[in-house]
C-alpha atoms as a printed R data frame, in Angstrom:
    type eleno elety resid chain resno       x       y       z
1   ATOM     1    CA   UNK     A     1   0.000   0.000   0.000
2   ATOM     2    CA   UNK     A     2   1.202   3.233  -0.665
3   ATOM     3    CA   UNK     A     3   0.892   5.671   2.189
4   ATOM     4    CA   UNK     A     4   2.660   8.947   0.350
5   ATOM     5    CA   UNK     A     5  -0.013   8.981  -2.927
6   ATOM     6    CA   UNK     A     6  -2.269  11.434  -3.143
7   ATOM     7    CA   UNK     A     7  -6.062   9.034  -2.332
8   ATOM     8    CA   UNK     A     8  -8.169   8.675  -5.518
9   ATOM     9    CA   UNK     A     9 -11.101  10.471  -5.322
10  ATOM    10    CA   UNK     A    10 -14.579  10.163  -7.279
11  ATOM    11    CA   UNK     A    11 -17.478  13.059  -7.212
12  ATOM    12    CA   UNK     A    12 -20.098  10.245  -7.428
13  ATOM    13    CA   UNK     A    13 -19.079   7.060  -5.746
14  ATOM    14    CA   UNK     A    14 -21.288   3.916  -5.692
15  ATOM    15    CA   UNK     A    15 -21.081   3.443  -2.095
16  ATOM    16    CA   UNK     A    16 -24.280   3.388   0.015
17  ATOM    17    CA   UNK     A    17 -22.898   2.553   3.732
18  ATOM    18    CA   UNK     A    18 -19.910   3.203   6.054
19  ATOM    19    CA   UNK     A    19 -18.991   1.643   8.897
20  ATOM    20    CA   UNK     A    20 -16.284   2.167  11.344
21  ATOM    21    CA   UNK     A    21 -15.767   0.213  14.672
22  ATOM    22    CA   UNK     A    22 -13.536  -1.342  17.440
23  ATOM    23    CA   UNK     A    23 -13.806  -4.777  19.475
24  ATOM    24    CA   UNK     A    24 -12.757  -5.232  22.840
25  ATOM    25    CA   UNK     A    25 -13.311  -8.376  25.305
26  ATOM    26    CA   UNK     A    26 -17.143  -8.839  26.876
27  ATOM    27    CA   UNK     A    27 -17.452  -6.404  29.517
28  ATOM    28    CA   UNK     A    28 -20.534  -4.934  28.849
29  ATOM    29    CA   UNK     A    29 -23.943  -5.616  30.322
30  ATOM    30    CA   UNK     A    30 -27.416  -4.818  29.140
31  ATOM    31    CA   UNK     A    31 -27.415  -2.341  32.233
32  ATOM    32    CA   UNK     A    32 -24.174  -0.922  30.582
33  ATOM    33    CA   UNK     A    33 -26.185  -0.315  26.948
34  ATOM    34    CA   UNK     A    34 -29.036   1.010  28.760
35  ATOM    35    CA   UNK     A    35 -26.918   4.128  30.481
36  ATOM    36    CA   UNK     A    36 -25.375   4.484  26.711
37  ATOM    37    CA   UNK     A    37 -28.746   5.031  25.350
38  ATOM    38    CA   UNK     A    38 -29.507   7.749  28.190
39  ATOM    39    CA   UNK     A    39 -25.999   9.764  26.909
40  ATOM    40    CA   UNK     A    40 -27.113   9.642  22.960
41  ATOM    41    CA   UNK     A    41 -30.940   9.243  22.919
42  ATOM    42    CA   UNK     A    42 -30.615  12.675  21.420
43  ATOM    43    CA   UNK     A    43 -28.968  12.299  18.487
44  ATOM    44    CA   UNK     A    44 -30.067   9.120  18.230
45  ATOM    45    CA   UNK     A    45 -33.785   8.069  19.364
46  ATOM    46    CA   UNK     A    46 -35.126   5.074  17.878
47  ATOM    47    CA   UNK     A    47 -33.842   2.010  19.067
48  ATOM    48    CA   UNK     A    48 -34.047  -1.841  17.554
49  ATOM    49    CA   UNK     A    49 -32.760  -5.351  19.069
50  ATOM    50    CA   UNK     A    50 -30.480  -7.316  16.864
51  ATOM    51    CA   UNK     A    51 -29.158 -10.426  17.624
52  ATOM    52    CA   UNK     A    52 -25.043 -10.243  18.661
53  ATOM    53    CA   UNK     A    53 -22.371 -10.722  16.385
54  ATOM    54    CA   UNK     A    54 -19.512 -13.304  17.413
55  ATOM    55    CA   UNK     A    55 -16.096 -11.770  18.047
56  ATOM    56    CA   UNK     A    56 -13.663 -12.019  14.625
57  ATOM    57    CA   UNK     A    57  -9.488 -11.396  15.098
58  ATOM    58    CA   UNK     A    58  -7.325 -11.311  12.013
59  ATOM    59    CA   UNK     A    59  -4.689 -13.522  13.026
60  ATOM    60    CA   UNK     A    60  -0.891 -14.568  11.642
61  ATOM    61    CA   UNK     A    61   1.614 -17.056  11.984
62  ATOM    62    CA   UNK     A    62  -1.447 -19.719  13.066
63  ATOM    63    CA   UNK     A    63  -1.434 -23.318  11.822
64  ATOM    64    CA   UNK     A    64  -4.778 -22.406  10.749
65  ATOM    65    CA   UNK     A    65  -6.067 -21.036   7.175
66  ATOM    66    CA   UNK     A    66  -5.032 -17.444   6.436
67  ATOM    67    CA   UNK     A    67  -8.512 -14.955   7.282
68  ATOM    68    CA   UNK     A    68 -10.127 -13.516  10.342
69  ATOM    69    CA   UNK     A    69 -10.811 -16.323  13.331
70  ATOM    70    CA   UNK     A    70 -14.150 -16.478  14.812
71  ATOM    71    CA   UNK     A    71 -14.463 -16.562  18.628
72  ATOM    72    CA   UNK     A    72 -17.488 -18.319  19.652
73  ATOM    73    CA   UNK     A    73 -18.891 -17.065  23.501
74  ATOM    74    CA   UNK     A    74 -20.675 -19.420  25.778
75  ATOM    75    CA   UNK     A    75 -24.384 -17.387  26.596
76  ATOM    76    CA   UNK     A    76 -23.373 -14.921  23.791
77  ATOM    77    CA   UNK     A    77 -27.141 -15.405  22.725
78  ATOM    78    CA   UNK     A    78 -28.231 -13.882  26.103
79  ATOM    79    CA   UNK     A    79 -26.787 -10.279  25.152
80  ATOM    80    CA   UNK     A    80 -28.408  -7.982  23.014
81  ATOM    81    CA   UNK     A    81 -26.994  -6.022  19.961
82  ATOM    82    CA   UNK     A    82 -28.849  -2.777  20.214
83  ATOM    83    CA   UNK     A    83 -29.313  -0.252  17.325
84  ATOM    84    CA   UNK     A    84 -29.346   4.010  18.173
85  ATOM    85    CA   UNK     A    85 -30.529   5.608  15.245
86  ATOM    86    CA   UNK     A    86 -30.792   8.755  13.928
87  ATOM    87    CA   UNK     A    87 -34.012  10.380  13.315
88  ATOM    88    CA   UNK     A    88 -33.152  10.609   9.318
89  ATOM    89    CA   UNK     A    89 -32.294   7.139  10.063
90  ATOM    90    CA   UNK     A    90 -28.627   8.332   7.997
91  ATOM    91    CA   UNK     A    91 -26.199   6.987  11.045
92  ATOM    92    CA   UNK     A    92 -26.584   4.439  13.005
93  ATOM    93    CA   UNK     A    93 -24.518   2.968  16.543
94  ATOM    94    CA   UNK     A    94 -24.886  -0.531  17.257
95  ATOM    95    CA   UNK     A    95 -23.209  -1.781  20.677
96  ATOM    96    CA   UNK     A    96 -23.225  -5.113  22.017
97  ATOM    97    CA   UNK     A    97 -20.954  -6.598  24.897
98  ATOM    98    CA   UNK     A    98 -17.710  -6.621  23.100
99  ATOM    99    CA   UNK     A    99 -18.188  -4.400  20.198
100 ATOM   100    CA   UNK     A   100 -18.891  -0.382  19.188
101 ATOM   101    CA   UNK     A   101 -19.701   0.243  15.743
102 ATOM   102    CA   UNK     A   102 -21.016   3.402  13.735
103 ATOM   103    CA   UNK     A   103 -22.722   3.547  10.380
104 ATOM   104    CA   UNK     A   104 -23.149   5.850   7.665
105 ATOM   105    CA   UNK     A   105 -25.885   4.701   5.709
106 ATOM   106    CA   UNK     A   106 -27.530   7.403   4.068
107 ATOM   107    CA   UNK     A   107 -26.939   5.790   0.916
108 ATOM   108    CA   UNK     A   108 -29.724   3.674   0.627
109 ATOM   109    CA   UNK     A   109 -31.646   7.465   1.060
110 ATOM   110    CA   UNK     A   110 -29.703   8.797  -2.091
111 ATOM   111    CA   UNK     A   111 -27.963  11.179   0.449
112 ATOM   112    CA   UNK     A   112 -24.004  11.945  -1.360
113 ATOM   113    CA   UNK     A   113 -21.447  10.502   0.814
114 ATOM   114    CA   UNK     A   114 -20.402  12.567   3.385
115 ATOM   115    CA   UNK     A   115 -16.601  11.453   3.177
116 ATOM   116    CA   UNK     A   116 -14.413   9.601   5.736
117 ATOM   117    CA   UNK     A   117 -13.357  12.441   8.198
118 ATOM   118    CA   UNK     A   118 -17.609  13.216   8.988
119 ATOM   119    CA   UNK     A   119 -17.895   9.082   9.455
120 ATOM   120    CA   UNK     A   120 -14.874   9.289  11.577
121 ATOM   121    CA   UNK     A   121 -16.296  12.482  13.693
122 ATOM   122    CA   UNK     A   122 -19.732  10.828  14.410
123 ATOM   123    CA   UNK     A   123 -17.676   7.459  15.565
124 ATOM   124    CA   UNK     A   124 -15.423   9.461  17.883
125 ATOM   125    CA   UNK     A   125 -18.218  11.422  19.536
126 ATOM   126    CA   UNK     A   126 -19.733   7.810  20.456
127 ATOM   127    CA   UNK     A   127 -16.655   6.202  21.304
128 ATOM   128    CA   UNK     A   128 -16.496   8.819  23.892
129 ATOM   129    CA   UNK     A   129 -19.735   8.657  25.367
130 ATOM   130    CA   UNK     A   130 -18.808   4.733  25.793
131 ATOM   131    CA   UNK     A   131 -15.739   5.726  27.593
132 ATOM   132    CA   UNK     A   132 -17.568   7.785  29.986
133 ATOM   133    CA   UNK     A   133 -20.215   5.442  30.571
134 ATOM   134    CA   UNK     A   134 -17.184   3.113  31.111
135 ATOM   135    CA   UNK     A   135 -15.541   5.506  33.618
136 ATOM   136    CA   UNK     A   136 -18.378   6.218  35.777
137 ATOM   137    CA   UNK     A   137 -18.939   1.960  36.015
138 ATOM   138    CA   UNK     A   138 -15.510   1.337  36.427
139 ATOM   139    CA   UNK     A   139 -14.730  -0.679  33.631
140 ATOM   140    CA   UNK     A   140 -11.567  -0.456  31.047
141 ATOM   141    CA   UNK     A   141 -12.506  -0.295  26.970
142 ATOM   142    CA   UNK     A   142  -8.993  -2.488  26.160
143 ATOM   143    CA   UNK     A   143  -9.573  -2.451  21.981
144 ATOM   144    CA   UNK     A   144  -8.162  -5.663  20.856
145 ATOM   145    CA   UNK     A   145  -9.362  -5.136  17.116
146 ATOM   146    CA   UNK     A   146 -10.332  -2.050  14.454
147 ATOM   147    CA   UNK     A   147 -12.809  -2.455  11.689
148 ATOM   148    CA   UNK     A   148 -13.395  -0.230   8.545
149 ATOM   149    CA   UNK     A   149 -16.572  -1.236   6.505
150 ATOM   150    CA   UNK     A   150 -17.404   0.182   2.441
151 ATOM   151    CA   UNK     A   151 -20.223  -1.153   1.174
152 ATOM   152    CA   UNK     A   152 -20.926  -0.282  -2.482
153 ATOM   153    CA   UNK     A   153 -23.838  -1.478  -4.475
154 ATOM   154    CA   UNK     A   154 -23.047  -0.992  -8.274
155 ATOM   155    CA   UNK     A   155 -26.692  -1.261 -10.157
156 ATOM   156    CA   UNK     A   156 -27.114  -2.254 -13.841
157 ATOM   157    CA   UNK     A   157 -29.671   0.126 -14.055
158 ATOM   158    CA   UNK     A   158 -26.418   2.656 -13.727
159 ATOM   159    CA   UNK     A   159 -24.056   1.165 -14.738
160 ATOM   160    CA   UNK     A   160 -25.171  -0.190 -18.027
161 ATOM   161    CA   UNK     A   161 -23.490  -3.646 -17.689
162 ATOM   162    CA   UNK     A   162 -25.428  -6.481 -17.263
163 ATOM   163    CA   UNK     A   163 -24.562  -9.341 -14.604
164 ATOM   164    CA   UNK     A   164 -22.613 -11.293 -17.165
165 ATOM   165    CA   UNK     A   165 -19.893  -8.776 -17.960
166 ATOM   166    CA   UNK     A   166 -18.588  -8.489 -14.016
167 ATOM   167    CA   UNK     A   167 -14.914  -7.483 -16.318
168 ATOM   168    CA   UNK     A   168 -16.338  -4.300 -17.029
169 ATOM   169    CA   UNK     A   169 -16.630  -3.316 -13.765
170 ATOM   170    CA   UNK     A   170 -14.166  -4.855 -11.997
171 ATOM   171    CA   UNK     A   171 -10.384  -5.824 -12.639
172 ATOM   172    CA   UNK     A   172 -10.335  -8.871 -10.692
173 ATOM   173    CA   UNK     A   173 -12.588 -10.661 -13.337
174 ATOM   174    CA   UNK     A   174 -11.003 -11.830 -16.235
175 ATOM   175    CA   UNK     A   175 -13.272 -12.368 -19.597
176 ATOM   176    CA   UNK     A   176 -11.240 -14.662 -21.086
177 ATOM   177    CA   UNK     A   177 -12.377 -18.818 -21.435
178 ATOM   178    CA   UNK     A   178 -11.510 -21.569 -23.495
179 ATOM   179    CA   UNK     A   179 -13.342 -22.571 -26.381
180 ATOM   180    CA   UNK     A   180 -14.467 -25.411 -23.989
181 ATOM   181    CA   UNK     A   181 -17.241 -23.319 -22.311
182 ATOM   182    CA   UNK     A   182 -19.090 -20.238 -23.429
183 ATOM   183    CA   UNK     A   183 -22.566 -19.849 -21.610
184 ATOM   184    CA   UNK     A   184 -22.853 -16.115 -20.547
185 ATOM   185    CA   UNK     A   185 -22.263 -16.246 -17.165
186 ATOM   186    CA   UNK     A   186 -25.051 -16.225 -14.430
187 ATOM   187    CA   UNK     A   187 -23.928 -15.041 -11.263
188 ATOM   188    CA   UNK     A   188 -20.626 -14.683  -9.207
189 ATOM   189    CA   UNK     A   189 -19.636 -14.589  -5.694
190 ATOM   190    CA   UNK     A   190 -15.403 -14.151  -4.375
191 ATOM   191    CA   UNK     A   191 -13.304 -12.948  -1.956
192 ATOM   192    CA   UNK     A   192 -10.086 -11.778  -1.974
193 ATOM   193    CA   UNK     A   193  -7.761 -11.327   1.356
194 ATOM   194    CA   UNK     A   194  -4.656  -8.960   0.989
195 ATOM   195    CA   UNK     A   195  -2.457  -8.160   4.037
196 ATOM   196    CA   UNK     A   196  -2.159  -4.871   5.782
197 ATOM   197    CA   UNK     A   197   1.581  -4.121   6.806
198 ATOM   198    CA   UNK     A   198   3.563  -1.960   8.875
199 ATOM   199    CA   UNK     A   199   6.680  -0.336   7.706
200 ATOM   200    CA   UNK     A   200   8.693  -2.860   8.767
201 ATOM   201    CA   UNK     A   201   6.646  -5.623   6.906
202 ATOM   202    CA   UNK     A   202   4.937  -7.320   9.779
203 ATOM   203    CA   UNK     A   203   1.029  -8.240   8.995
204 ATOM   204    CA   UNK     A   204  -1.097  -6.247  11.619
205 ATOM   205    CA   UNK     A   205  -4.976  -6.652   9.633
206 ATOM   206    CA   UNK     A   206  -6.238  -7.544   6.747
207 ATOM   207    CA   UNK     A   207  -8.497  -5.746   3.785
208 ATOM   208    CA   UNK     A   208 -11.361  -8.287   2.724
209 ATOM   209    CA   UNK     A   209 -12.753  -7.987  -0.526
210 ATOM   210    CA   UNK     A   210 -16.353  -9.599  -1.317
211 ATOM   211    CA   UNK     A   211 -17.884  -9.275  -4.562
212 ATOM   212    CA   UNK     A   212 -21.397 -10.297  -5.231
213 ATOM   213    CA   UNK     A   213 -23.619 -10.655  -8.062
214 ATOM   214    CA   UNK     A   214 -27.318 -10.386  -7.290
215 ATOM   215    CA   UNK     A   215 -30.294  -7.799  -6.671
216 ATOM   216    CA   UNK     A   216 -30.187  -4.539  -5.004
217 ATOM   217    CA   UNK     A   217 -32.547  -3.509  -2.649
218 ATOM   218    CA   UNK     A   218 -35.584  -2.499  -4.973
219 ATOM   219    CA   UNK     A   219 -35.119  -5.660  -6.474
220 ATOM   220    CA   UNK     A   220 -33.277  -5.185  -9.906
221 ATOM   221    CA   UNK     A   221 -29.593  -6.708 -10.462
222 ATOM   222    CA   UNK     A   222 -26.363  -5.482  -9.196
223 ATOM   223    CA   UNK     A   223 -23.403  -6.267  -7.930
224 ATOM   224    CA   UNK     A   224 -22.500  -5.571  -4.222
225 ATOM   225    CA   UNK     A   225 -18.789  -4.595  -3.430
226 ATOM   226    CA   UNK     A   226 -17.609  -4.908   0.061
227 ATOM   227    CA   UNK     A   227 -14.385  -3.799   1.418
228 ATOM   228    CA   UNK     A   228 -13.595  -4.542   4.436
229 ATOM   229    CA   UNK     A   229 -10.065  -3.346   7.050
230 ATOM   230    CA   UNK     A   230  -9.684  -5.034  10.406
231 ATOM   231    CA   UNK     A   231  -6.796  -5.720  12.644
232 ATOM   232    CA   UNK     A   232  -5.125  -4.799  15.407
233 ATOM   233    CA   UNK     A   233  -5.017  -0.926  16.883
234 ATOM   234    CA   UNK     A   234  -1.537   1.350  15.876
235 ATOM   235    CA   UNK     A   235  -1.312   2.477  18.810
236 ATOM   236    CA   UNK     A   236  -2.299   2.622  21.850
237 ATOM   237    CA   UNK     A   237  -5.160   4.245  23.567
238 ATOM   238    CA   UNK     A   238  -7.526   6.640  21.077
239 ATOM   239    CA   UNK     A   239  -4.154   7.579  18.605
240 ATOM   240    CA   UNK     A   240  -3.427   3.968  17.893
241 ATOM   241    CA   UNK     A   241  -7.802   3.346  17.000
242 ATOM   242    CA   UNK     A   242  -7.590   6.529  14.453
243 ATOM   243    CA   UNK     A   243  -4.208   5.094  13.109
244 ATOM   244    CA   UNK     A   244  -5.914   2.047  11.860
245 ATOM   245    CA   UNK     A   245  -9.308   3.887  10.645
246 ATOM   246    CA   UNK     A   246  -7.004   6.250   8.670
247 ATOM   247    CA   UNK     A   247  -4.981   3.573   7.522
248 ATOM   248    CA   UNK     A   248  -7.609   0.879   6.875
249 ATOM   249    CA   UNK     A   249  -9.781   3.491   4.800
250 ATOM   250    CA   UNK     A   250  -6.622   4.533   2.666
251 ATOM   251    CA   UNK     A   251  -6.476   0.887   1.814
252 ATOM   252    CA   UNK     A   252  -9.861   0.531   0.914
253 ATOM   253    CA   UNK     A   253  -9.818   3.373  -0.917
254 ATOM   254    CA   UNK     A   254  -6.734   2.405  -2.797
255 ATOM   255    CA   UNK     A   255  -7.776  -1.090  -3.720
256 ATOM   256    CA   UNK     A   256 -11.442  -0.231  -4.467
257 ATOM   257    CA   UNK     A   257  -9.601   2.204  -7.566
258 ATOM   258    CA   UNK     A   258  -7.255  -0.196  -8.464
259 ATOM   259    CA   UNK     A   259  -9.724  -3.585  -8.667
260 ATOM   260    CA   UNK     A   260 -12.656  -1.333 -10.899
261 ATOM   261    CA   UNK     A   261 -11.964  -0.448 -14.048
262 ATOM   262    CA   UNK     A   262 -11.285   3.216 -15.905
263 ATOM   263    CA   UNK     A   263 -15.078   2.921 -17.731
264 ATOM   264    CA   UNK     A   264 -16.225   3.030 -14.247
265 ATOM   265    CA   UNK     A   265 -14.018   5.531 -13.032
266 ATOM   266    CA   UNK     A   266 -15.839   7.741 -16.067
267 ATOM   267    CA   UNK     A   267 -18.860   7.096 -14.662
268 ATOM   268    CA   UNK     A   268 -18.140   7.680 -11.284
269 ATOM   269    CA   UNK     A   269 -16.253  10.725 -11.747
270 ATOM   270    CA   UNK     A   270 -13.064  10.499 -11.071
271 ATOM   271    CA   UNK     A   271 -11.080  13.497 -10.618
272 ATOM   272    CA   UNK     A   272  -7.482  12.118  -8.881
C-alpha cells in the first residue's frame, strides 16, 4: 500500500454505507447499553434489538487457514446487539458486549457521501460517550481489534453492464475462457484477502474484498462490493484506534480504484 499517494477520489461514488468500529473483550452488560442510550438518545432516538455478532481477530503465523478467526462465547445469545438511530435514520450505533460500531448509511436514502473524516467524527463522539459510561462503572474499553466497513452497491440500471460482464466493472474478473465453455455467465460470488503491513513488513490486519452478483434492494440486479479493514489498533489508547481507521480506509480506498476499471471511473467521476 502506498501511504505517500495522493487518495483517488470520485465526485459520485457507488457506495451506500460506512462503517467504522472497534472490538474489545465482553465487559458490557445490558445495564451498561441502557446508560449508553440515556448519553445519545438525542442524536439518536429510535432504538431496535439485533441479535449479537460473534467476536472475529485477524490472526498470523497460526497453523490455521489465512482470514479472520471467529471466537465463539458461551451465553453470547443472552446479550443484546442494540441499534441508536438517527431520526433521518442516515447513522446508526450498534453496541453489544464486546463491540462499538457506527454507520453511515444514508446511501440507501440517495444522500451523497459525506466522506471519511464526517464518518470518523460521528464514531469518535460515540466512542467517547462509551468511555464515559465506562468511567463512571468502572470498567476499562482495552480495543483488541479495528474495523473499517465500504459497502458499495453498483446497479445495472447505472451502470449499463449487465450481470454477465462483471470485467467491465471490476479488474479482478477476467473475460477470457476456453473454447471449452461459453454460456454467458449467471452469477458470481469471491473474496479476496490482501495483508495490511507496517513499515517494517509485519502483517497487523487484513483488507477483505467480497464481490457479489445479485439484486439490489428495490429488487433489480447489481453487484455488491464490500471492502472490508480489520486488525489490530496502531497504537495505543484513542491515537493507535484513528491510526488504523485512517490507515484501513486509505487501503480501501486504494484497492477499491485499483480492482474497478477506468469505464467506471468515467462514470463515477473520477477526478485524482
Amino acid at each position: 500500500m502506498n501511504s505517500d499517494a495522493p487518495l483517488p477520489r470520485f465526485r459520485k461514488p457507488p457506495v451506500s454505507e460506512v462503517a467504522l468500529g472497534v472490538q474489545f473483550p465482553s465487559i458490557l452488560n445490558p445495564v451498561h447499553l441502557g446508560l449508553y442510550y440515556q448519553r445519545v438518545k438525542s442524536r439518536f432516538p429510535k432504538i431496535q434489538m439485533q441479535p449479537p455478532v460473534p467476536p472475529v481477530f485477524e490472526t498470523f503465523g497460526t497453523s490455521g487457514p489465512p482470514g479472520p478467526q471467529f471466537a465463539f462465547t458461551y451465553g453470547i445469545g443472552m446479550q443484546p446487539r442494540m441499534w441508536f438511530l438517527s431520526d433521518d435514520d442516515d447513522f446508526l450505533i450498534q453496541l453489544q458486549s464486546d463491540r462499538l460500531l457506527v454507520n453511515w448509511r444514508g446511501g440507501g436514502q440517495g444522500a451523497p457521501y459525506p466522506h471519511f473524516d464526517a464518518v470518523q467524527a460521528v464514531f469518535t463522539k460515540a466512542l467517547d460517550e462509551l468511555e464515559f459510561v465506562a468511567h463512571d462503572e468502572k470498567i476499562s474499553i482495552n480495543v483488541n481489534q479495528c474495523e473499517v466497513v465500504y459497502i458499495n452497491p453498483v446497479l445495472t440500471a447505472i451502470t449499463g453492464v449487465p450481470l454477465s460482464e462483471p470485467q467491465r466493472i471490476f479488474r479482478v474478473c477476467s473475460a477470457e475462457r476456453g473454447p471449452e465453455w461459453q454460456e454467458p455467465l449467471e452469477q458470481i460470488s469471491c473474496n479476496v484477502r490482501y495483508q495490511l503491513k507496517d513499515q517494517t513488513g509485519t502483517p497487523y490486519g487484513r483488507l477483505t474484498v467480497t464481490l457479489a452478483s445479485g439484486a439490489a434492494a428495490d429488487q433489480s440486479p447489481a453487484f455488491q462490493l464490500e471492502l472490508t479493514a480489520r486488525g489490530f489498533p496502531q497504537g495505543t489508547g484513542r491515537d493507535g484506534i484513528a491510526a488504523f481507521h485512517k490507515q484501513g480506509h486509505r487501503a480501501i480506498v486504494q484497492c477499491f480504484a485499483a480492482i474497478t476499471t477506468p469505464e467506471m471511473h468515467k462514470l463515477w467521476e473520477r477526478y485524482q
